[in-house]
C-alpha positions as CSV (number, residue, x, y, z in Angstrom):
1,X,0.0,0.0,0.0
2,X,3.1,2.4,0.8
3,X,4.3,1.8,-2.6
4,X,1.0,2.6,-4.5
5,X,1.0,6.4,-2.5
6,X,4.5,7.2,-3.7
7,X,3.0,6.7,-7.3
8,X,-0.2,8.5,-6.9
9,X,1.6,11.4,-4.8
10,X,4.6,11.3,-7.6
11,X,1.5,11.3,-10.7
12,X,0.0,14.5,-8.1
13,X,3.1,16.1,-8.3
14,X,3.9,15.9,-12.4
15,X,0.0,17.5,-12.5
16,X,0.9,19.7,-10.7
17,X,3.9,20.6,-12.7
18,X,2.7,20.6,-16.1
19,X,-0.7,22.3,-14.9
20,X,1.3,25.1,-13.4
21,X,3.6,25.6,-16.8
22,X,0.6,25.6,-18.7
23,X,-0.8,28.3,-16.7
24,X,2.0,30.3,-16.4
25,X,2.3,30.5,-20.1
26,X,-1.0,31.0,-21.6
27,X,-1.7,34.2,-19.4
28,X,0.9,36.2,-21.7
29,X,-0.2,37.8,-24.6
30,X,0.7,36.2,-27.8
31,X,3.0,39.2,-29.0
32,X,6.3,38.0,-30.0
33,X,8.0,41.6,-29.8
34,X,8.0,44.7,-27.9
35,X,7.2,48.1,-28.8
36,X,10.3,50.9,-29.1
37,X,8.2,52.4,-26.3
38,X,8.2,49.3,-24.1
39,X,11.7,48.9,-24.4
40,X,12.5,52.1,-23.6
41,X,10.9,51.7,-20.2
42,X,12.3,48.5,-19.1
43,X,15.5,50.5,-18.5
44,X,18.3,48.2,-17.4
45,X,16.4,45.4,-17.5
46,X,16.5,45.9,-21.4
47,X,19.9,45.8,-20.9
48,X,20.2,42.5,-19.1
49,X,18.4,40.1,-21.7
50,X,18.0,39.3,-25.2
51,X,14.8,41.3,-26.5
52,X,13.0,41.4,-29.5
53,X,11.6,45.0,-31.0
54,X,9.7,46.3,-33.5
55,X,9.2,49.3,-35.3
56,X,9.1,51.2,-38.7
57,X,12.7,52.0,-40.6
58,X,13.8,56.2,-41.4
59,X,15.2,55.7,-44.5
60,X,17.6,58.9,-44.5
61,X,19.3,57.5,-41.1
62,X,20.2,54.3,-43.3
63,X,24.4,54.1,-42.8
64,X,25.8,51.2,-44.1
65,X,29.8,50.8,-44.0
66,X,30.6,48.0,-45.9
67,X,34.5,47.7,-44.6
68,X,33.4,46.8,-41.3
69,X,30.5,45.5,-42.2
70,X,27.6,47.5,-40.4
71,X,25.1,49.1,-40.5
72,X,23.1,51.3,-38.7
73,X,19.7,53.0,-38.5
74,X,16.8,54.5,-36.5
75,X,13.3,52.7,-36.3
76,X,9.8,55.0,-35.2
77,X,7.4,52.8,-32.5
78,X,4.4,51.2,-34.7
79,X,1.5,50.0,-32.7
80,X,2.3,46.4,-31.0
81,X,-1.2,44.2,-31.0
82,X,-2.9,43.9,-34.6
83,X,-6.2,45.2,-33.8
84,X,-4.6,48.4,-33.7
85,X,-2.6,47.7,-37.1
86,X,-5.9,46.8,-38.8
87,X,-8.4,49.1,-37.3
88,X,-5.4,52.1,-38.4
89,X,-5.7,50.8,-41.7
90,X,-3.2,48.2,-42.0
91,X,0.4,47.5,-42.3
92,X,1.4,50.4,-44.9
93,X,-0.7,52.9,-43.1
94,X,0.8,52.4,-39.9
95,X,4.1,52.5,-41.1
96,X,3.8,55.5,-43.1
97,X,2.0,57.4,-39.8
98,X,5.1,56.4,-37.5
99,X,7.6,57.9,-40.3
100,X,5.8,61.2,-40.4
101,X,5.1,61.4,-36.5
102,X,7.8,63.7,-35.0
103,X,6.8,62.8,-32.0
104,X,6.8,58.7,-32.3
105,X,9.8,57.5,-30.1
106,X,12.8,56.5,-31.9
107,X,15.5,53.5,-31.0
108,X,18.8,53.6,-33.3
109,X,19.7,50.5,-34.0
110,X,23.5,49.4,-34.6
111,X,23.8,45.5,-36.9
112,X,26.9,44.4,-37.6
113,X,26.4,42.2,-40.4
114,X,26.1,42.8,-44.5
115,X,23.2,45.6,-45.0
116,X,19.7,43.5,-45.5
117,X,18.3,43.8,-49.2
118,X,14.8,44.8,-47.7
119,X,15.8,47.8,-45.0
120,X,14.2,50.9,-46.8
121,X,12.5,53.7,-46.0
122,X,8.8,52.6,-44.1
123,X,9.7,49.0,-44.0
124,X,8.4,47.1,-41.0
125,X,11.6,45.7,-38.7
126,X,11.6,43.1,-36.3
127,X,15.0,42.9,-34.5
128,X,16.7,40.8,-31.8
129,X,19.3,41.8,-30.0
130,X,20.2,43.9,-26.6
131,X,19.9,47.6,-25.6
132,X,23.3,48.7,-25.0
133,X,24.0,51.3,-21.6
134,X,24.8,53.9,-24.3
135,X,20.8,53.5,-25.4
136,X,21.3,52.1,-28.3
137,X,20.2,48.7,-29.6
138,X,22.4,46.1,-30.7
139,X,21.1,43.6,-33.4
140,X,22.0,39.9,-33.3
141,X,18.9,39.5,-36.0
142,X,16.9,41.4,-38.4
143,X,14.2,40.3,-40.1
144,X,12.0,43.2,-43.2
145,X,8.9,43.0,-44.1
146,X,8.3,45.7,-47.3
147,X,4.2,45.9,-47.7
148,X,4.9,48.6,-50.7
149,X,7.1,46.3,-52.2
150,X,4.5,43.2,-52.3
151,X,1.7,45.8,-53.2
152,X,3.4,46.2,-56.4
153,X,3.3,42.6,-56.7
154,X,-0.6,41.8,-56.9
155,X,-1.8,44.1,-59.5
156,X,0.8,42.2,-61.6
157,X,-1.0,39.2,-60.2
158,X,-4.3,39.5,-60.9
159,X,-4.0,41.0,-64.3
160,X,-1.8,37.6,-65.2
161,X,-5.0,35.2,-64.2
């Protein structure tokens, strides 16, 4: 009988387990990035962890030095949750707003790899990396998304049909 409550007491205790991870996780929201605004107010705890941001590209801060290589340029906050995308008119809407807001908050960004084909002017980054103590953000990844450029693309598309 002593053996058969060490198994049910052990079985108890990996319910409990997996109940509590399963909890603990589906609580979140199921954003995958932060906002430049969000980072900015973690303060050092941005600068303690990997962190993943989002925003949308200034085109004239674009610097790429090709020697090194690196490259470096400023992203505008964009809205983080998709019902605020979509309800602002989408992707290239948002994007465009952000570039002409003055006010938007800003985050330079510093990769040190071969400029990405995609980084433009209004294209949509989603970056990986670290905040630095000098307030800027250093890039391990960066992954472009261009809606303009796959706007083009349809009309193309349909008229081929």
């Amino acid at each position: 009988m002593s053996g058969n409550i060490k198994f049910v007491f052990a079985g108890l205790l990996i319910v409990a387990a997996v109940g509590y991870l399963i909890l603990g996780n589906a609580g979140g929201s199921t954003r995958y990035f932060l906002t430049v605004e969000e980072l900015q107010v973690m303060g050092d705890e941005a600068t303690e962890r990997s962190v993943t941001v989002s925003g949308a590209v200034l085109g004239d801060t674009i610097v790429y030095d090709p020697s090194l290589p690196q490259v470096t340029f400023t992203i505008v906050q964009v809205p983080g949750s998709p019902q605020e995308v979509e309800a602002a008119g989408g992707l290239a809407a948002v994007l465009h707003a952000a570039i002409s807001d003055p006010n938007a908050p800003r985050l330079e960004i510093v990769y040190d790899d071969v400029k990405p084909e995609l980084l433009q002017h209004e294209a949509q980054a989603i970056i990986r990396g670290q905040l630095g103590n000098d307030g800027r953000f250093y890039a391990d990844e960066v992954l472009l998304k261009c809606p303009t450029r796959y706007k083009e693309d349809v009309p193309a598309q349909v008229g081929e049909s």
